[in-house]
C-alpha positions as CSV (number, residue, x, y, z in Angstrom):
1,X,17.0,-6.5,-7.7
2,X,18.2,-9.0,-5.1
3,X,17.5,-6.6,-2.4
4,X,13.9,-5.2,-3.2
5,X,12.7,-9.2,-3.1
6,X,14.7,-10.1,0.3
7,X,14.2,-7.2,2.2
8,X,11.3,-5.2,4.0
9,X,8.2,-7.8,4.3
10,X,5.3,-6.2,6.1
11,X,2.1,-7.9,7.0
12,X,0.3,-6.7,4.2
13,X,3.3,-7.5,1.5
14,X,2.9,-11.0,3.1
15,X,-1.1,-11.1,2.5
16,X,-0.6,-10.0,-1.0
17,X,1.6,-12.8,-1.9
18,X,-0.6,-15.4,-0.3
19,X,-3.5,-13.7,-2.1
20,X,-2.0,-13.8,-5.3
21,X,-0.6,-17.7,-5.0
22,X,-4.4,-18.9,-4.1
23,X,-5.8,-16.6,-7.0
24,X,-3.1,-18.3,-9.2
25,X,-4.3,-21.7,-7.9
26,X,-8.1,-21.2,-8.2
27,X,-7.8,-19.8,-11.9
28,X,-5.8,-22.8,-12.7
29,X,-8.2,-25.5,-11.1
30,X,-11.4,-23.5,-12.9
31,X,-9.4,-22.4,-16.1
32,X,-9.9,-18.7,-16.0
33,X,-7.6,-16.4,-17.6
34,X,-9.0,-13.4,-16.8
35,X,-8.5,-14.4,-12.8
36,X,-5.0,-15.7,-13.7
37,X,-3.8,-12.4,-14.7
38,X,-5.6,-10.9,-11.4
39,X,-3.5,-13.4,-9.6
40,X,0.0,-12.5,-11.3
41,X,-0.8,-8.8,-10.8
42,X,-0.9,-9.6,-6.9
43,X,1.8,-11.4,-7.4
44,X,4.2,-9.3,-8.8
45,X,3.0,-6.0,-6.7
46,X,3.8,-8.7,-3.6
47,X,7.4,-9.8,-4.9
48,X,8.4,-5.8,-6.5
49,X,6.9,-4.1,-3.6
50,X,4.9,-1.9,-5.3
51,X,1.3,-0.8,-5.4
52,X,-1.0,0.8,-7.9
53,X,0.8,3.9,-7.6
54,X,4.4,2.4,-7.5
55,X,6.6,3.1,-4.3
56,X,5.0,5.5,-2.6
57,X,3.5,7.4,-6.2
58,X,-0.1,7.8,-3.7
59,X,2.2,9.6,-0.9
60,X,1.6,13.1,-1.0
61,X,4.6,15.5,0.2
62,X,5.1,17.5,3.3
63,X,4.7,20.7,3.3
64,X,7.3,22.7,5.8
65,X,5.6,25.8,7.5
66,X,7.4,28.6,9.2
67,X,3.9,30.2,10.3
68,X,3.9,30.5,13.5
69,X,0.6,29.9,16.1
70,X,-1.0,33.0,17.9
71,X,-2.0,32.5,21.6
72,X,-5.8,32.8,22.3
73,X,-7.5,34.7,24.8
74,X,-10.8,33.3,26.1
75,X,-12.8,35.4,28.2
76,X,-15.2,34.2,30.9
77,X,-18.8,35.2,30.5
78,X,-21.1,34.6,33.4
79,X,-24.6,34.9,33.5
């Protein structure tokens, strides 16, 4: 647990947090609920480093061909 909220901090991890802190602040100074919870849910994706999806749930897998390519032959036409 220690170790998914210490390590790997990108940019956007970083813009998340903030995000979530000022939605946490501006729900508190206008008394929203609705935008607290918003602001929590940033919040937590920021400190868990997970997304909608959860780690990498949107990442679709990569698919290992053996085909191989066939050389093409162009030939010139002239008018």
């Amino acid at each position: 647990m220690k170790k998914v909220l210490l390590n790997h901090w990108s940019f956007m991890r970083i813009v998340r947090l903030l995000a979530g802190i000022a939605i946490i602040i501006q729900s508190v100074a206008n008394k929203d609920t609705v935008f607290g919870i918003a602001g929590l849910l940033f919040t937590i994706m920021a400190l868990f480093n997970t997304g909608c999806c959860g780690v990498n749930g949107c990442a679709t897998p990569i698919q290992k061909t053996t085909k191989t390519t066939e050389e093409i032959s162009y030939e010139e036409v002239v008018k």
